[in-house]
Every structure is written in structure tokens, then in C-alpha cells.
GUGULUM-712211 format. One line per field, with one value per residue: z, x, y of N, C-alpha, C in turn; residue in one letter. Coordinates in steps of 0.1 Angstrom, whole numbers, plus 2048, in hexadecimal, padded with zeros to 3 digits. Layout:
# GUGULUM-712211
npz: c(Z/...)
npx: c(X/...)
npy: c(Y/...)
capz: c(Z/...)
capx: c(X/...)
capy: c(Y/...)
cpz: c(Z/...)
cpx: c(X/...)
cpy: c(Y/...)
r: c(a/...)
END
This chain:
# GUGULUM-712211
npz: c(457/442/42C/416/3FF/3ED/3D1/3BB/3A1/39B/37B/35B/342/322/309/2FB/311/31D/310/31E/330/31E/307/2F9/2EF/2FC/305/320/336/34E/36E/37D/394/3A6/3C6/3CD/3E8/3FB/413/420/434/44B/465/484/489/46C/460/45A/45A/463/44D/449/436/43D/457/477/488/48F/494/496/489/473/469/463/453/442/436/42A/417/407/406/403/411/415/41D/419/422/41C/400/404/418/402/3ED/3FD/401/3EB/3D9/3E9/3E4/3C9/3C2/3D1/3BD/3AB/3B0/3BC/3DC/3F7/40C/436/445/454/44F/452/445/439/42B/418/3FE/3EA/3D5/3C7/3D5/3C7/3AC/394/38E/394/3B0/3C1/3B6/3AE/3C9/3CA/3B8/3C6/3DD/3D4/3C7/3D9/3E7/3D5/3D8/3EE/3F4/3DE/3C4/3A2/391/378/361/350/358/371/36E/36C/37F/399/38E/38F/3AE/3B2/3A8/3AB/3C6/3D4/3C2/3B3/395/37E/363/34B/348/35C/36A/358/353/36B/375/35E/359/34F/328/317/302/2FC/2F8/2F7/2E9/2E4/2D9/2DB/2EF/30B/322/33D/359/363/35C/34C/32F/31A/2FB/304/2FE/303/2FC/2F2/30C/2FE/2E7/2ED/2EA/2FF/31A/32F/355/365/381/399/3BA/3CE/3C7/3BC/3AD/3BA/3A6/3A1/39F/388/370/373/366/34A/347/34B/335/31E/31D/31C/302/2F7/2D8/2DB/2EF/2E8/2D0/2D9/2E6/2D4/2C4/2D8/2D8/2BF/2BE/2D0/2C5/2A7/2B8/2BF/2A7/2A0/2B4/2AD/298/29D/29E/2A8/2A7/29B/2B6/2CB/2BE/2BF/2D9/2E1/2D2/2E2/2FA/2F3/2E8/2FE/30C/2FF/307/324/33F/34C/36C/370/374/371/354/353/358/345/32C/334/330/316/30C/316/2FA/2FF/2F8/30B/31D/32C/34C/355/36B/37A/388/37A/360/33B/324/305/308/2F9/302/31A/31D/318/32C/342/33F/342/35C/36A/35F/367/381/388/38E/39F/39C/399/386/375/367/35A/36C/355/34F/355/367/36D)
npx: c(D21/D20/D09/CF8/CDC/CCE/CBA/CAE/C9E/C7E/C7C/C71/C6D/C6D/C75/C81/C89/C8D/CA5/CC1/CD0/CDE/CE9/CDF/CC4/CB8/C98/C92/C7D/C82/C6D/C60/C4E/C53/C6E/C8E/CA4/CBB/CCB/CE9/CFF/D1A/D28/D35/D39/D34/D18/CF7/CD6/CB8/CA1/C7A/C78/C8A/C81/C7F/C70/C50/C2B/C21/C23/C16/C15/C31/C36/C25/C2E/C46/C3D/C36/C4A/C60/C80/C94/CA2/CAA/CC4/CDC/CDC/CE9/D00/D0E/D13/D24/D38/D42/D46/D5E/D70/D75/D77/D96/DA0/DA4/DB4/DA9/DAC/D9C/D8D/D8A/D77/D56/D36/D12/CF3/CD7/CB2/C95/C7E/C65/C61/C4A/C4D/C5A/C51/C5D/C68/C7E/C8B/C9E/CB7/CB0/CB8/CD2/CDC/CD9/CE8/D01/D02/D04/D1B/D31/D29/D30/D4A/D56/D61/D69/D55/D4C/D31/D26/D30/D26/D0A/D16/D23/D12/D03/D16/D15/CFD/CFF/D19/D1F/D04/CFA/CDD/CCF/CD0/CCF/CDE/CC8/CB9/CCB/CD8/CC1/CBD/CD3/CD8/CBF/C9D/C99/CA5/CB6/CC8/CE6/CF3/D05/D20/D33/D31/D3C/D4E/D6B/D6A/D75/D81/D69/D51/D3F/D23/D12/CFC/CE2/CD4/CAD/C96/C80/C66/C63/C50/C33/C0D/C18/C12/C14/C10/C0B/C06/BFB/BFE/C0B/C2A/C4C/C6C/C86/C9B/C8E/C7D/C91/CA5/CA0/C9F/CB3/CC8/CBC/CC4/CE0/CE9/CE0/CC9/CB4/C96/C97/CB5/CB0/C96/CA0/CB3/CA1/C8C/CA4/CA7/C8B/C8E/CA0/C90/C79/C85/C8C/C70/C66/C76/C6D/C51/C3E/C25/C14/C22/C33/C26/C1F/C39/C3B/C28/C2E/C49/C40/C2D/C45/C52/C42/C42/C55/C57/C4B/C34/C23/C00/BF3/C05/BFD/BE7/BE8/BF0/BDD/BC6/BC8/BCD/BB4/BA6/BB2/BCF/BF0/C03/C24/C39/C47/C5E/C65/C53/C3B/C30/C24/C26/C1D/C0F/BF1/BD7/BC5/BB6/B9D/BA2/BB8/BA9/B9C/BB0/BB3/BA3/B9B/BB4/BB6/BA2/BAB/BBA/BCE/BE4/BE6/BF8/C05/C27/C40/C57/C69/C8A/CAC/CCD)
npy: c(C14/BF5/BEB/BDC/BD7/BBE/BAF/B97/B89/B74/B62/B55/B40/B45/B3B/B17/B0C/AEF/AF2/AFB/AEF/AE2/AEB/AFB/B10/B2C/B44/B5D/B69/B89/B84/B9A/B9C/B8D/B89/B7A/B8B/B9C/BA3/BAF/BBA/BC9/BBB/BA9/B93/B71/B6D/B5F/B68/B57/B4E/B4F/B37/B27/B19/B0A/AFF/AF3/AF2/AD5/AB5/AB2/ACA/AD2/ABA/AC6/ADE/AD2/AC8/ADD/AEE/ADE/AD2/AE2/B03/B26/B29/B15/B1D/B39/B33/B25/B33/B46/B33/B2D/B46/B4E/B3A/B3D/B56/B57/B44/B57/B66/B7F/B93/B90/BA7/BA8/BAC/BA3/B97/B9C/B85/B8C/B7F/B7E/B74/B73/B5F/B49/B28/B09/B0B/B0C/B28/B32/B33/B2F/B38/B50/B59/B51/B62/B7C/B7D/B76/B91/BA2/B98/BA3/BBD/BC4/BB2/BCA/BBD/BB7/BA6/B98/B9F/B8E/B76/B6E/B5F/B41/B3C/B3D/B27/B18/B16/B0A/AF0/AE4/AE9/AE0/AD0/ACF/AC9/AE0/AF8/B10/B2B/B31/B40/B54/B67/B6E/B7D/B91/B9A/BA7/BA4/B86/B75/B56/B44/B25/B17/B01/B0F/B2A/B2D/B3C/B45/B59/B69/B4F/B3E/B2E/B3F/B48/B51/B6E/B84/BA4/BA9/BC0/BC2/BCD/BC3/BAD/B9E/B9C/B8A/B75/B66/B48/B32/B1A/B19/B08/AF3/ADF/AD5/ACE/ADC/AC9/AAF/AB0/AAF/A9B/A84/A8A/A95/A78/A70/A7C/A79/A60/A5E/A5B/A5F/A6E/A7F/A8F/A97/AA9/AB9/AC7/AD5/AE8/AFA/B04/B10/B23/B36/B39/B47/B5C/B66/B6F/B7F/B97/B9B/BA6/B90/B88/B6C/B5C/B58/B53/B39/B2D/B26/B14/B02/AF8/AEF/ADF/ACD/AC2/AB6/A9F/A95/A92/A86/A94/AA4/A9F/AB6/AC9/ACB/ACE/AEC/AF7/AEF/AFB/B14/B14/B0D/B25/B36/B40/B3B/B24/B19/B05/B19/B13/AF7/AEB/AF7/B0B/B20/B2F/B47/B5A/B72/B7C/B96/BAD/B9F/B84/B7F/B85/B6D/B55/B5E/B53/B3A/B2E/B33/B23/B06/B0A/B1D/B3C/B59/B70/B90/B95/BA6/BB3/BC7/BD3/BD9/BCF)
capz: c(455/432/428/405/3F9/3DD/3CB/3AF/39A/393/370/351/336/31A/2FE/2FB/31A/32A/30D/320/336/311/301/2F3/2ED/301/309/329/33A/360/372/38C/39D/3B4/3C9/3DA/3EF/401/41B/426/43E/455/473/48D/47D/45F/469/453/462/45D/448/445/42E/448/463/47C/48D/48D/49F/497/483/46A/469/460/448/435/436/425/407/401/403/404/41D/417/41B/412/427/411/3F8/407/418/3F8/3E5/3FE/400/3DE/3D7/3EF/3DB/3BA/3C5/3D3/3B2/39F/3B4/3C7/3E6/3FD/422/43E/44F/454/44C/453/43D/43A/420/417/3F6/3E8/3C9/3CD/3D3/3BB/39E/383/38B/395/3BA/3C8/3AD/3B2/3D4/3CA/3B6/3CF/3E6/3C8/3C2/3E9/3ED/3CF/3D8/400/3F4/3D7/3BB/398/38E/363/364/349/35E/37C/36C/36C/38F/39A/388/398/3C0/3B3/3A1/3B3/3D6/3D3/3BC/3AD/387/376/355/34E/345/365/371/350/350/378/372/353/357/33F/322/313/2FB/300/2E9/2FC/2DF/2E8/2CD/2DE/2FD/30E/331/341/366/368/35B/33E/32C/30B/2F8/30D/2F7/306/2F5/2F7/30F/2F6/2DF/2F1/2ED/30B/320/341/35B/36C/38E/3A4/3C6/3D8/3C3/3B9/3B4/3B6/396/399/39E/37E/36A/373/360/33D/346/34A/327/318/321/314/2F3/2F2/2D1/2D8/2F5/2DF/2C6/2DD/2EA/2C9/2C0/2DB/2D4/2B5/2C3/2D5/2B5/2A6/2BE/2C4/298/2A1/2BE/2AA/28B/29F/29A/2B4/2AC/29C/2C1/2CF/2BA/2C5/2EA/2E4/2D2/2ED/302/2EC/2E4/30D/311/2FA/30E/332/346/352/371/365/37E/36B/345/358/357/336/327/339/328/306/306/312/2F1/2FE/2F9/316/321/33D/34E/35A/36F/387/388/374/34E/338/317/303/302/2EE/301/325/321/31B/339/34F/33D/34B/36A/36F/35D/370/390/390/38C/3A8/397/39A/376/378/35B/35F/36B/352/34F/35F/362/377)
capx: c(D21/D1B/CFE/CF2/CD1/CCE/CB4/CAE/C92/C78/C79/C67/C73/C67/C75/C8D/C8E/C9A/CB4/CCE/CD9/CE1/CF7/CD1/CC2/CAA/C97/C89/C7E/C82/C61/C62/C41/C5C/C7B/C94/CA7/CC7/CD3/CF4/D06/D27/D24/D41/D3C/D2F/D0B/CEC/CCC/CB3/C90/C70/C7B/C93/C7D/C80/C66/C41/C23/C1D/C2B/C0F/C1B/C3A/C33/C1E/C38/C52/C34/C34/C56/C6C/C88/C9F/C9C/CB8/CD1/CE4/CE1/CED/D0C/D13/D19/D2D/D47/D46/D49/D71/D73/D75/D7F/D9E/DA5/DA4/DBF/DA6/DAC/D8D/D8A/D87/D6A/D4D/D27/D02/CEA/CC7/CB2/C8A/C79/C56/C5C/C45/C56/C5A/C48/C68/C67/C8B/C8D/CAE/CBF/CB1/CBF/CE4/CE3/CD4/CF2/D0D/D06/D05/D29/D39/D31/D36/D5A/D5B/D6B/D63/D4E/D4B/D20/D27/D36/D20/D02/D1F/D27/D06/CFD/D20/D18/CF5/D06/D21/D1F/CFC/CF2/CD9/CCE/CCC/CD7/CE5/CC4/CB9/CD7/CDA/CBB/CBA/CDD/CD7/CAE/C95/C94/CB3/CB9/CD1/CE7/CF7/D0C/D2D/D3F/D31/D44/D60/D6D/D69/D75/D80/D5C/D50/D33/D21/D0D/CF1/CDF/CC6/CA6/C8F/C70/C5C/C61/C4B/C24/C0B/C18/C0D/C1A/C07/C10/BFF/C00/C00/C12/C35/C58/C78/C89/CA5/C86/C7B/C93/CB0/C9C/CA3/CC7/CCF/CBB/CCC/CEE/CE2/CDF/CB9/CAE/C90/C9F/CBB/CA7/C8D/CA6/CB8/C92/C8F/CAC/CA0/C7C/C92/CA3/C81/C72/C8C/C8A/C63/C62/C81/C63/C46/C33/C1C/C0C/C2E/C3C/C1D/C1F/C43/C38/C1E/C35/C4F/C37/C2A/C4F/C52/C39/C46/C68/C54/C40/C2C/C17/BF8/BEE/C09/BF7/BDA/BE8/BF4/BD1/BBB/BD3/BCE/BA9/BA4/BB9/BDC/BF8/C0A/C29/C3E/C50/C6C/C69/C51/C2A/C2C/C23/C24/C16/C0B/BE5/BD0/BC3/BB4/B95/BA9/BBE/BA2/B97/BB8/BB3/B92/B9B/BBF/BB1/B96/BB5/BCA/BE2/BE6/BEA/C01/C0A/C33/C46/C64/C78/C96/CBA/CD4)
capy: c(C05/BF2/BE9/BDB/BCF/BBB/BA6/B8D/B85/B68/B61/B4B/B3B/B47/B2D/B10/B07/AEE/AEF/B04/AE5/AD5/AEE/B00/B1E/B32/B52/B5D/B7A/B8A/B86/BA4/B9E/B84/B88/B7B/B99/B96/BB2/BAD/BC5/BC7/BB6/BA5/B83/B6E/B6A/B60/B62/B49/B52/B46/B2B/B1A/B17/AFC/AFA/AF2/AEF/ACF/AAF/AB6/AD6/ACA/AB2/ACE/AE3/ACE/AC5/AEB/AF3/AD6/AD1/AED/B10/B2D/B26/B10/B24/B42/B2B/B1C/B3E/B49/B30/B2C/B53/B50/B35/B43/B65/B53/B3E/B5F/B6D/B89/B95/B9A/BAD/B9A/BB5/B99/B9D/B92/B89/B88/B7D/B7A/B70/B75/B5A/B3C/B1D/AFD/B09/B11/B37/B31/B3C/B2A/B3A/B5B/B5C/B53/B70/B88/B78/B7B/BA2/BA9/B96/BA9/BC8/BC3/BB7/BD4/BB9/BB7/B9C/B9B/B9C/B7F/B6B/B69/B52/B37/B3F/B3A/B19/B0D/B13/B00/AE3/ADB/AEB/ADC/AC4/AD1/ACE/AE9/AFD/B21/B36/B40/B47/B5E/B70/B75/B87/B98/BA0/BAC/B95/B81/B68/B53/B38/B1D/B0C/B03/B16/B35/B29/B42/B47/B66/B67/B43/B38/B2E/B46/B47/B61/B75/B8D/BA3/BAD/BCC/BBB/BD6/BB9/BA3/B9F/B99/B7F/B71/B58/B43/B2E/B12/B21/B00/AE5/AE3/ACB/AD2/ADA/ABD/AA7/AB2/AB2/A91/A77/A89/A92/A6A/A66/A80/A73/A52/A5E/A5E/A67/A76/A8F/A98/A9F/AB1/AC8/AD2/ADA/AEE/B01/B08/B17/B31/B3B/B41/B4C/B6D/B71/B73/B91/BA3/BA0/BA7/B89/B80/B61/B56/B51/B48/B27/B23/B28/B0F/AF5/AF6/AE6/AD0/AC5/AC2/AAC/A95/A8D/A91/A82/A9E/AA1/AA4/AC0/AD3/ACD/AD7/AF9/AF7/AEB/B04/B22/B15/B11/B31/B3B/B41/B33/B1F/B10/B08/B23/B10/AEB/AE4/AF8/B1C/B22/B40/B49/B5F/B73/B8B/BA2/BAD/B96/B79/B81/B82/B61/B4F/B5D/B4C/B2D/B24/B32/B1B/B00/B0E/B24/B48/B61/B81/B92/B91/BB3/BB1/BD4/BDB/BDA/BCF)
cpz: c(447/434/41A/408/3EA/3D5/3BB/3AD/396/384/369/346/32A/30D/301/306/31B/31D/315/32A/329/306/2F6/2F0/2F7/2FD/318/32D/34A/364/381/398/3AD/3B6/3CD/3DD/3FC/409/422/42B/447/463/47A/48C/470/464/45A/459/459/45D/44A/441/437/453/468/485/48D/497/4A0/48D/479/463/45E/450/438/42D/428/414/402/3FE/404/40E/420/413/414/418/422/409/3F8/40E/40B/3ED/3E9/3FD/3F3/3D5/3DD/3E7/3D1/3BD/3C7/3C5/3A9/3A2/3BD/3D4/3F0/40B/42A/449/44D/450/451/449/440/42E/41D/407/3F3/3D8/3D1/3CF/3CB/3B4/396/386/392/3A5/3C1/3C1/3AE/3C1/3D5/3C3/3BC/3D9/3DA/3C6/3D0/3EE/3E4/3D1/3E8/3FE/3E7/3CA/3AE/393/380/366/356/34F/36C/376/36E/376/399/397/38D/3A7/3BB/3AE/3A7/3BF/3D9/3D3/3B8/39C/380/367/355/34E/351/369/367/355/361/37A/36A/355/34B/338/31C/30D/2F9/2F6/2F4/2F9/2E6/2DF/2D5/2ED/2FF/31A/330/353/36B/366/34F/33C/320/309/2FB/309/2FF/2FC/2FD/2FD/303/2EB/2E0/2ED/2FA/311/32D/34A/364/377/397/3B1/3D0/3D3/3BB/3BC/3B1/3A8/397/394/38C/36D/36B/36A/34D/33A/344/33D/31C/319/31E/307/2EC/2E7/2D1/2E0/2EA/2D4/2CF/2DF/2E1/2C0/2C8/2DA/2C6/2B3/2C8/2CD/2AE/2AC/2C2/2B2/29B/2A9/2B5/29A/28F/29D/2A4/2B4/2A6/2AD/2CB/2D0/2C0/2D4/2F0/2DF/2DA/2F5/2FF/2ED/2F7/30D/30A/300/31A/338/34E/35B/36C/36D/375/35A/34C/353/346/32C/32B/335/31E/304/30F/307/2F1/300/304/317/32E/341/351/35E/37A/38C/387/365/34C/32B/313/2FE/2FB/2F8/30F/326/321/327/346/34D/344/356/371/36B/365/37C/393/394/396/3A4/399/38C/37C/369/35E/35F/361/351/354/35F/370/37D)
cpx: c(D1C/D10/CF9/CE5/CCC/CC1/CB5/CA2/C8C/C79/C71/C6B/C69/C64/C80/C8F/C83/CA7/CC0/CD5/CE1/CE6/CEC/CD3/CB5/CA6/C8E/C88/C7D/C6E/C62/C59/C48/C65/C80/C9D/CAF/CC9/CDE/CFB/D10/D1E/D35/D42/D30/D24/CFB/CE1/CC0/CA5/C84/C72/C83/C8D/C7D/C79/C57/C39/C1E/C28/C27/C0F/C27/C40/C31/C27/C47/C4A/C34/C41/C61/C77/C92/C9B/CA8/CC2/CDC/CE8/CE9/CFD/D15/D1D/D21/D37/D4C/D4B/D58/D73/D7B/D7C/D91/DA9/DA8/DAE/DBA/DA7/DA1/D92/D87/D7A/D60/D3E/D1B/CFD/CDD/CB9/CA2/C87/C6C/C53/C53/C4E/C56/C52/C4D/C65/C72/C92/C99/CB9/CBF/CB7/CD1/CE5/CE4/CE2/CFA/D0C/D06/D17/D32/D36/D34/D47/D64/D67/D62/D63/D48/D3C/D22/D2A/D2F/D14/D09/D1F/D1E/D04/D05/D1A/D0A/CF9/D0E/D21/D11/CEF/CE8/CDA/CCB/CD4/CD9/CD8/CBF/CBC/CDB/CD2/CBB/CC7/CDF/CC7/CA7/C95/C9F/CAF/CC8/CD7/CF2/CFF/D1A/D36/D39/D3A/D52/D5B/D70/D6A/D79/D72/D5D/D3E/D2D/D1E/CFC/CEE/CD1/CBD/C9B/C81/C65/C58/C52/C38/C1C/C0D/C16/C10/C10/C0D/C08/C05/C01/C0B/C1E/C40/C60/C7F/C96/C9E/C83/C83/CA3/CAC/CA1/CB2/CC9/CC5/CC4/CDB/CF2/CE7/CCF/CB6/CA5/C91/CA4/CBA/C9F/C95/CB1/CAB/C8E/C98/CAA/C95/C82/C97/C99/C7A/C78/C8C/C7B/C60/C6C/C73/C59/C3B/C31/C17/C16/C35/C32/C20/C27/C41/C30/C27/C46/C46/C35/C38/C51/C4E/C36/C4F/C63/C4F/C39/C25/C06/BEB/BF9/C05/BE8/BD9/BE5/BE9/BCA/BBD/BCD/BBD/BA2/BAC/BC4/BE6/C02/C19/C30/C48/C5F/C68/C60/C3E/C27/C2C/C22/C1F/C11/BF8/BE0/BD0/BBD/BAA/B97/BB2/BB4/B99/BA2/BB8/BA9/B94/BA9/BBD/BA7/B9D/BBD/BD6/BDA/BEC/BF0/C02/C1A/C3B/C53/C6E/C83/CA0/CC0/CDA)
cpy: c(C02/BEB/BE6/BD7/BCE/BB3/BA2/B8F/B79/B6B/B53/B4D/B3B/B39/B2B/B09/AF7/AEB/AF6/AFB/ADF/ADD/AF1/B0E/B24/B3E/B50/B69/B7A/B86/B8E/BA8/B9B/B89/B82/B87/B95/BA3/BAC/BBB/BC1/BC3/BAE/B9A/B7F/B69/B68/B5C/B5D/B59/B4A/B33/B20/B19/B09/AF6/AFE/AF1/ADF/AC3/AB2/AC1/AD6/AC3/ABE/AD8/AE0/AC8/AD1/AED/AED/AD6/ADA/AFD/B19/B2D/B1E/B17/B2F/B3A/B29/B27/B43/B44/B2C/B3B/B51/B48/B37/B4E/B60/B4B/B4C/B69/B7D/B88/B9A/B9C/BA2/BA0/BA8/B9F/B94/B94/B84/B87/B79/B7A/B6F/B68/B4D/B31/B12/B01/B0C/B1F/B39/B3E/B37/B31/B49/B62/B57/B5D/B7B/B87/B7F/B8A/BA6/BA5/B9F/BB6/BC8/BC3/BBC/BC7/BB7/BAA/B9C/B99/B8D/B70/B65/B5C/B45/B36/B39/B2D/B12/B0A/B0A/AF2/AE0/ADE/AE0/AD1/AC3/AD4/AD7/AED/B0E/B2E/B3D/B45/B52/B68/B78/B80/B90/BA2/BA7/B9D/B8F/B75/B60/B45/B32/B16/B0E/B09/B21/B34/B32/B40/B55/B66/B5C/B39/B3A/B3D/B43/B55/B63/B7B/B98/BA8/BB9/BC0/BC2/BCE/BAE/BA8/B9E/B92/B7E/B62/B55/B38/B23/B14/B15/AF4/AEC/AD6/AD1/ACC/AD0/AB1/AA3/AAE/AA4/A86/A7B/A8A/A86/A68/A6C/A7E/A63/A54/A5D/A65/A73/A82/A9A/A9A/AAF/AC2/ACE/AD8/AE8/AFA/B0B/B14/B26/B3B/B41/B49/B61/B72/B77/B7E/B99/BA4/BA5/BA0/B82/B73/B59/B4E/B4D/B38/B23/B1F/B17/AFE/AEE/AF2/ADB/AC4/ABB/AB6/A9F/A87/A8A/A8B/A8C/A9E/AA5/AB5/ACF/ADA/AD1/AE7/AFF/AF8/AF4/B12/B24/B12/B1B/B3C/B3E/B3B/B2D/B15/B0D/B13/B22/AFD/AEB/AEB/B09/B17/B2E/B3C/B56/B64/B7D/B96/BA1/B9E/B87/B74/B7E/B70/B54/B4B/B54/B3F/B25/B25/B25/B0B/B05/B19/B34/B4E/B70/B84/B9B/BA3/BAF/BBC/BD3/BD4/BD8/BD8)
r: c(x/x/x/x/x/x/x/x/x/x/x/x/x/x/x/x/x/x/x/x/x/x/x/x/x/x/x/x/x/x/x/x/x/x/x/x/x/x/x/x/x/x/x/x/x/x/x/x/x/x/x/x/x/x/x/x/x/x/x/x/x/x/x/x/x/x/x/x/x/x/x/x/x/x/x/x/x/x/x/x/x/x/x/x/x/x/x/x/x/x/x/x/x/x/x/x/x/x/x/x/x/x/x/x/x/x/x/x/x/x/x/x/x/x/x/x/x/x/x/x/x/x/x/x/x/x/x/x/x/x/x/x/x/x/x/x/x/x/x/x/x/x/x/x/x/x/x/x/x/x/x/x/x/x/x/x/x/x/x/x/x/x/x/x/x/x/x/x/x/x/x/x/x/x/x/x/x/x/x/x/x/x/x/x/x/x/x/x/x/x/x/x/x/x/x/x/x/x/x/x/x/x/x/x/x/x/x/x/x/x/x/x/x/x/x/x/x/x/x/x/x/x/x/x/x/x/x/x/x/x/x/x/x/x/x/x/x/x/x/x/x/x/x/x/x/x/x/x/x/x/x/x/x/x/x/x/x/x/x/x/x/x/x/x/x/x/x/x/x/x/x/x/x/x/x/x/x/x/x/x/x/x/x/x/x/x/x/x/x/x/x/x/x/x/x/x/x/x/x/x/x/x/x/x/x/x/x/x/x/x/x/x/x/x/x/x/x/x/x/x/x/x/x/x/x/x/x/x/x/x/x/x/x/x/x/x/x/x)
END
């Protein structure tokens, strides 16, 4: 009988981001501490059973309630739906022929939820590599991030932009250029240019996480869309600034200069917090980083940061100053290969 098992990876946005909704530049890297983790196998129909995440019932209303402050209203079952009929979809437009043998799947996750360490995203891909090899067709690895960003955007409705959907298909560390002159199709999808980089590049960096609080990343992130579509100056400024940061920021690890991409790390934030309105539970983080000396920004959209630090005793200096703040410090697994 078949059997796959696949997973994805939390990741964190190094720099640039949130240019890569805006035709930007990023870098980010895997963070391997998280999963999501897909097992699909033959079975007698199309079956997805429910996790954790979709549970429907409680012990209470309060229960309930608490429930939907933690983890908002939807669990993976959408998502996992969404890929698939968008996977025939596509497959169908491209003129492939798939089997008609059926499958189950089943599906658990260890990323936290709402804090930008991009876990909805990591479980369409964990889906996406479990359907292509279940029905054996070749899928261009350039072309899936697109793929992915579609079943969330328009199956959806969620806001998002292309980098997580790069790095969680690519992994390790990648820099990424968003311009529309880099623009081809590949597969019926558009792509750009995806570069990876040696992690060996990188200095000490560490992510950090609020283990109770969190919004969802369309929350986050609809109010600059409609200014940037405006014509808002100081957006589209911000985010060809951004753009910029990530450019620097990949001549600085390919030079070896540490407190070079520090700074940028530290003025991507700054720039951020220009255009945002921030909670201020999330500059909390951000401030408690940098006066223990290292540099901080956000990791993505919603209650993670990263940055760069010196050395162990700084590390344990984090740990003590964002714990006492709520948040949880890792220092980020990035190796490894699709």
C-alpha cells in the first residue's frame, strides 16, 4: 500500500520583508525546530481526518471562547481541501493525467500559531509534496511557491506574498528578487529569481516567539495593501527601502560582515514601524532584544522576531529578558534540503 510522509518548515524572514507582496526583495531562512507533516496513504476514498487544530468540541463555552483567542477559527482542513482541488485543478489545465486510486490524509503540526512563523503555508506544502508524489507527476520546484500562494489567495483569501512560500519549498537560506523583469512562467505560473545561499554565511541568530499572543497574518497586513494601492508615499517608498535592505543585506553575509547586517536587521524594523501601527506587546519584544545588545526584527506578521547576537552569554541574556515578557528564544535549526 502507498504511503508518503512529508513535511514543511516554519520559517523567518530575515530581510525585506514584507516587500515580496510588492514586487521586493527578501531573505529568509528555514526554521527546523517547527513542522507541519502530512502522511497520505491509499485508502477506498478521499478522506482527511480531522487534527487537533479542527476540533469541535469543548468542555465549556469558555473553553471555546479561549480556544478561538489562541487559535482563531480555522484549523487545517481548509487548507488541506484547498490544495487539493486546486492541485486537479492545475494538474488538469496543464494537460496531466492523474489515477483515480483515492487516499487518506492525516496531518499534525508543531509550529506555533499566529505569530508570522508561516504555518498555514507550511502545511500546503507538506500537502503539495505528498500529492505529487502519490500521483508520480512532475512538478518544476520553481513553480510550486506560486502554487501555494494561489490555493491561499484565491481558494482562500488570504493576504499574503511569495517568500514563505519560497523558502518553505526551497529551505535553508534564500534570497529572493521579486522585480517584475525577473518574472517567467514555469508550469503555467509565474516565478522569479530564487537564489540559495550557504546558511554557513550567516552569524548567530535567534528567534524569538510569544507563546500566548498572536493575529492572523491578513489582519496584519490589509491596511498597508489598500495604502499601498493608493499611492501612499510613504509605503511605497517604505517598501522599495525594504527591498533594498535585502540587497545589502545578502552583499553583507557573501562579505562576512557581521555587524553590517545586524544594522540592516535592525533598520528593517525601524523602517516597519514607520508604515505600522504596531501592537505594542509586539515592540515589546523587539525593545527587550536590543537592550540586551542584539539586534531584532520581525520574523514575519503577527508575534515572532529574529536578530542577530554575540555570543552564548548574550543568548542566555534574551532568554531571560523576553521570557520574562512571554516569549520563548530558540536558536533557529536551518540546514537542509528538499
Amino acid at each position: 500500500m502507498f504511503l508518503t510522509r512529508k513535511r514543511a518548515y516554519a520559517r523567518a524572514g530575515l530581510l525585506g520583508n514584507p516587500s515580496d507582496g510588492y514586487h521586493g526583495k527578501t531573505i529568509s531562512i528555514s526554521v527546523r525546530n517547527f513542522f507541519a507533516e502530512v502522511v497520505l496513504y491509499e485508502w477506498d476514498s478521499v478522506d482527511i481526518v480531522l487534527a487537533e487544530g479542527d476540533r469541535a468540541r469543548f468542555n465549556s463555552v469558555r473553553d471555546l471562547a479561549r480556544d478561538v483567542r489562541l487559535h482563531g477559527y480555522y484549523g487545517g482542513i481548509r487548507l488541506i481541501k484547498a490544495t487539493i482541488k486546486r492541485f486537479v485543478e492545475h494538474c488538469d489545465a496543464q494537460g496531466l493525467t492523474l489515477h483515480d486510486r483515492n487516499f487518506s490524509v492525516r496531518y499534525q503540526t508543531t509550529i506555533p500559531r499566529q505569530v508570522g512563523l508561516a504555518g498555514s503555508s507550511a502545511l500546503i506544502v507538506a500537502t503539495l509534496r505528498s500529492l505529487i508524489e502519490f500521483y508520480q507527476v512532475e512538478f518544476p520546484l520553481e513553480a510550486q511557491p506560486t502554487f501555494v500562494l494561489n490555493v491561499e489567495q484565491e481558494e482562500l483569501g488570504i493576504t499574503a506574498g511569495l517568500q514563505d512560500r519560497v523558502i518553505q519549498v526551497y529551505e535553508g537560506l534564500v534570497y529572493m528578487d521579486f522585480d517584475r523583469a525577473r518574472e517567467r512562467t514555469v508550469f503555467g505560473l509565474p516565478c522569479y529569481h530564487y537564489e540559495r545561499l550557504d546558511p554557513a554565511l550567516l552569524p548567530p541568530v535567534y528567534v524569538a516567539y510569544h507563546v500566548s499572543m498572536g493575529e492572523p497574518t491578513e489582519i496584519f497586513h490589509n491596511a498597508i495593501r489598500e495604502r499601498y494601492n493608493r499611492g501612499e508615499a510613504l509605503v511605497v517608498e517604505a517598501m522599495t527601502h525594504f527591498a533594498s535592505l535585502a540587497a545589502d543585506g545578502r552583499d553583507a553575509m557573501l562579505a562576512g560582515d557581521r555587524e553590517r547586517l545586524s544594522a540592516l536587521m535592525d533598520e528593517n524594523f525601524d523602517t516597519r514601524r514607520r508604515i505600522y501601527n504596531l501592537p505594542p506587546w509586539q515592540v515589546a519584544q523587539v525593545e527587550a532584544a536590543r537592550r540586551c545588545g542584539a539586534s531584532a526584527k520581525f520574523a514575519g506578521s503577527g508575534g515572532a522576531i529574529i536578530g542577530v547576537y554575540r555570543d552564548a552569554a548574550m543568548l542566555a541574556a534574551l532568554k531571560q529578558a523576553l521570557g520574562a515578557i512571554g516569549s520563548r528564544t530558540l536558536v533557529p535549526e536551518i540546514q537542509g534540503q528538499v
